[in-house]
N, C-alpha and C positions, 0 to 999 in steps of 0.2 A: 441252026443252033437250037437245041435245048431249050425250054424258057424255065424260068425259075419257078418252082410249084408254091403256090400260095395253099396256108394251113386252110383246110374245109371250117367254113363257121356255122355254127348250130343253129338253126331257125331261132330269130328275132324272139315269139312267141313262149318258144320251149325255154329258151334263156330267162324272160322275165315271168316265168312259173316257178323256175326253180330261185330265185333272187329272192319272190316273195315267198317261199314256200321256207326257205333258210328266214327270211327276216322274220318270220312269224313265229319260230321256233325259238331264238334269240331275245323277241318279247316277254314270250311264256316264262321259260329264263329266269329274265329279268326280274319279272311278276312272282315266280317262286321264292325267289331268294330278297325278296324284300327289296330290289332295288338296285343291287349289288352284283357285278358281273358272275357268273356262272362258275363257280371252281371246277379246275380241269379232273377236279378229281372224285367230284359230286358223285357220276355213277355210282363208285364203288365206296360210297361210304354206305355202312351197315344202317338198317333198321335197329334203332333205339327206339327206350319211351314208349309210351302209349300210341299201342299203332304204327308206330316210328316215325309219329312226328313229333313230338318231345325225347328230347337227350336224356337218358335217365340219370336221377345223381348219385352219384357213390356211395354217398353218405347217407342215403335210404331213410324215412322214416314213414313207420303206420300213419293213416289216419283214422286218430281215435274218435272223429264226425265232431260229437258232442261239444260247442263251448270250447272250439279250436280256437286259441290265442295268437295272434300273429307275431310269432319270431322269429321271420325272417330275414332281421338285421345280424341274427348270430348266423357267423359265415367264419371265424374261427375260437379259437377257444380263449383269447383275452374276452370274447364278447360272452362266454360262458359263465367266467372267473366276477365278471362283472356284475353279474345276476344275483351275488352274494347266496347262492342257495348250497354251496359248496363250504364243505368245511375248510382251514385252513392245511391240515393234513393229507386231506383229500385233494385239494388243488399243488400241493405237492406232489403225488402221485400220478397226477396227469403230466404235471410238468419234467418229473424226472421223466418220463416214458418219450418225451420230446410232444408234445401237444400242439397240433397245429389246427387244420381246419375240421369245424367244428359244423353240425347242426342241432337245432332243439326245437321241439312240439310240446304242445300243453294243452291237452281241453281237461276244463275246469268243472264242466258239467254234465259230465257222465253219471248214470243214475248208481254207481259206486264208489263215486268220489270223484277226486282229481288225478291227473294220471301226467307223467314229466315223462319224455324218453328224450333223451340226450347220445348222439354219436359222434365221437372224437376220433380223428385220424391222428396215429402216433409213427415211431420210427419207423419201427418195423413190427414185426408177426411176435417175434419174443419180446419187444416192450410191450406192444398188445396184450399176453400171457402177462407177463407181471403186473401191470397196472391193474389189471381185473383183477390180479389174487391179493393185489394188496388193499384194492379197495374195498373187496368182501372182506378182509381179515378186517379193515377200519370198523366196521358195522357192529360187530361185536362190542366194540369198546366203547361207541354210544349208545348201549344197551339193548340193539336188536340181536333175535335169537336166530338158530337154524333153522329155515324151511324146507322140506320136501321138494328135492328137483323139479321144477315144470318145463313141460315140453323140452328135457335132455339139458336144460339147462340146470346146472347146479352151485353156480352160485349165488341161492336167495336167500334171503333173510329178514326176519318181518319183528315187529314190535304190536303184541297184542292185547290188552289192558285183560280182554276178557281170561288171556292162559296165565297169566302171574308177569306180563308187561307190567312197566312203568303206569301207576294208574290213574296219572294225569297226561298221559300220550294219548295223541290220536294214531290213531289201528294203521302202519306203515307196512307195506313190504316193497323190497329194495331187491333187482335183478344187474345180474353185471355178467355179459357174459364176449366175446371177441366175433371178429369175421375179420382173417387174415390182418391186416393191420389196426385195426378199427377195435374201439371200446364203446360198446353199447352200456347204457345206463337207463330201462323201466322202475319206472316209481311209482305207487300208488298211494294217496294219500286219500285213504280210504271212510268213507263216514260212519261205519260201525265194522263191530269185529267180524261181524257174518260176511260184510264184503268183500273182507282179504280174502275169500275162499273162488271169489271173481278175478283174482291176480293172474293167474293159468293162462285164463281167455285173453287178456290184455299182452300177458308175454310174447302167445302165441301169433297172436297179429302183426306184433313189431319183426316176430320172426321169419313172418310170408316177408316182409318188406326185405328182412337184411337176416339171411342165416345164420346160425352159431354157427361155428367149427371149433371153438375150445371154449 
């Protein structure tokens, strides 16, 4: 009679090579991801961030180095509206555009002033468009004039005591320009009139961080 075949078993040795050689990889694991099992889906998630170990965030902003203020409590835009640095027309025009999450940067000691750059996620790409064109059309009306496009961006607008500004203003220029849904807001609140001629460089830094397109 036949005898029943017994499955072949892999050397003792070989078997507990491979157990720890699996356990050891499971650790690492563990060890990368802070402690938390391994997502099945970790291979294929993309390189973000710097080097791709930080996530980048959407809401992009320069760093102006200088006398950076920490506000990183503002995470949407009630924590904006709350800063009181907005006018009351102007927080209407966030709000009709649907205003949700927000960022905001500040360094106060730049050797040309102060500098705000503010980005707001709205509904969409067309309230994006509106909201910038209504908040440069605002500027006018609290007495800032037209400035020369910097870096493709054209809606600036500045208040200059030294060209026939206001001549108890301090020297402002104000940049508003979109990235697909998103309203960028550069400010410079500038310590003399020769400053605002440093507006350029400042736009342009915010704009490595987060592009125009309208």
């Amino acid at each position: 009679m036949e005898q029943a075949r017994t499955p072949a078993r892999a050397p003792v040795a070989g078997t507990l090579l491979i157990v720890v050689a699996f356990a050891a990889a499971a650790v690492g694991a563990w060890v990368a991801w802070g402690g938390v099992p391994l997502p099945a889906t970790a291979r294929n998630l993309p390189a973000t961030g710097e080097a791709g170990r930080l996530a980048a965030d959407p809401l992009a902003l320069a760093d102006f180095d200088a006398g950076t203020e920490d506000y990183s409590h503002v995470r949407g835009f009630p924590d904006v509206r709350a800063l009181d640095f907005l006018s009351p027309a102007e927080v209407r025009a966030y709000e009709a555009a649907g205003a949700g999450a927000a960022r905001m940067t500040v360094a106060s000691r730049r050797p040309e002033g102060r500098v705000l750059a503010v980005v707001v996620k709205v509904a969409d790409r067309a309230a994006a468009l509106r909201a910038a064109d209504e908040l440069d059309g605002l500027q006018s009306r609290f007495g800032l004039q037209r400035r020369d496009p910097e870096q493709g961006v054209h809606r600036i607008t500045e208040v200059d005591p030294a060209r026939g500004g206001d001549a108890g203003a301090r020297p402002t220029a104000r940049a508003h320009y979109t990235h697909a849904d998103l309203v960028v807001r550069v400010e410079l609140n500038a310590r003399t009139s020769a400053d605002l001629a440093r507006f350029g460089a400042l736009v342009a830094k915010q704009l490595t961080a987060l592009p125009a397109d309208g």
